[in-house]
C-alpha positions as CSV (number, residue, x, y, z in Angstrom):
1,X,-20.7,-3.5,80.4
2,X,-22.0,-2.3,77.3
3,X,-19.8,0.1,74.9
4,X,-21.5,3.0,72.7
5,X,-19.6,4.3,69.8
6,X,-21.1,6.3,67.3
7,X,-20.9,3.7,64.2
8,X,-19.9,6.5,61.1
9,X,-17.3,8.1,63.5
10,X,-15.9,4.7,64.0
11,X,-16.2,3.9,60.0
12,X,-14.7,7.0,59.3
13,X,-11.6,6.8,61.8
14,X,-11.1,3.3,59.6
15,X,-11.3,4.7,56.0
16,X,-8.5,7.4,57.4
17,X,-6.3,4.3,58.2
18,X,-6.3,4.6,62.0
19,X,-4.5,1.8,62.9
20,X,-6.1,-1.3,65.9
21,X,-3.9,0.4,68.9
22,X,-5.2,3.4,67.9
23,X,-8.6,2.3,67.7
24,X,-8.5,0.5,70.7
25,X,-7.6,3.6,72.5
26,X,-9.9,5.9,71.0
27,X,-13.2,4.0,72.2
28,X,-11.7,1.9,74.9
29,X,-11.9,-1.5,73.4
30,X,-9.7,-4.7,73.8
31,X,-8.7,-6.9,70.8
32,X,-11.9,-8.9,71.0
33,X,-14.3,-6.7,71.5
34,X,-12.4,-4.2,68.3
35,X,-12.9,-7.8,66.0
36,X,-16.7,-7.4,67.0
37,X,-17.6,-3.7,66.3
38,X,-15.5,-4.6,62.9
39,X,-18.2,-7.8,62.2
40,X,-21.1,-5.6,62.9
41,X,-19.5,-2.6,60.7
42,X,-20.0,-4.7,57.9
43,X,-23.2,-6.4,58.8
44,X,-24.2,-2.8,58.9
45,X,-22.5,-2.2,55.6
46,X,-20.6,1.2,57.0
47,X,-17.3,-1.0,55.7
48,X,-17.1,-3.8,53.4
49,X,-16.0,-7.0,54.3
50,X,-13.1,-6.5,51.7
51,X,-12.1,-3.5,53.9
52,X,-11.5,-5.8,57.3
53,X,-9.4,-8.0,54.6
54,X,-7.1,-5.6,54.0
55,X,-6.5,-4.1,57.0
56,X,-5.9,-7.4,58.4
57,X,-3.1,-8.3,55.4
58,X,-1.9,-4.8,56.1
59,X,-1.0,-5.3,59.4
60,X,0.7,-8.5,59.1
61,X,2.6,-7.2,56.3
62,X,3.7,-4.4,59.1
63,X,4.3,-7.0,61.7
64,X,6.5,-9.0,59.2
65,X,8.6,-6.0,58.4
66,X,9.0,-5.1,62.2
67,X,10.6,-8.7,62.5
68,X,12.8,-9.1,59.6
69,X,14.2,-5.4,61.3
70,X,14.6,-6.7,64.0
71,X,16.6,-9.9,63.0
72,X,18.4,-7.9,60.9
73,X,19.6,-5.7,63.9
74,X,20.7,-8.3,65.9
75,X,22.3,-9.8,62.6
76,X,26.9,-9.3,63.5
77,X,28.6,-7.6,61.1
78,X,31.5,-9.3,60.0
């Protein structure tokens, strides 16, 4: 099954920091194919290579901060 999505509505939904769940809802994509429409983004220079970077330190940053959260809710107070 092929997906269309209009590529500068996509860019532009990813400069406004939409986050990957987001995205993935939006046009109906699954992890893998949401790593491929970002690949041909920048092959068809709508976002730069440095862009993908980021996002992708962003959200581990995010996830990292989710965890330590987490372990610190479970953490007993003495």
């Amino acid at each position: 099954m092929t997906i269309r999505i209009k590529a500068r509505e996509f860019a532009k939904d990813v400069r406004s920091a939409m986050d990957d769940d987001s995205l993935m809802a939006k046009y109906g994509l699954n992890p893998d194919q949401l790593q491929r429409i970002f690949e041909q983004m920048v092959d068809m220079d709508l976002l730069s290579e440095e862009h993908i970077k980021v996002r992708a330190l962003l959200s581990e940053s995010l996830i990292s901060r989710a965890f330590l959260e987490y372990e610190e809710d479970r953490t007993p107070i003495a």
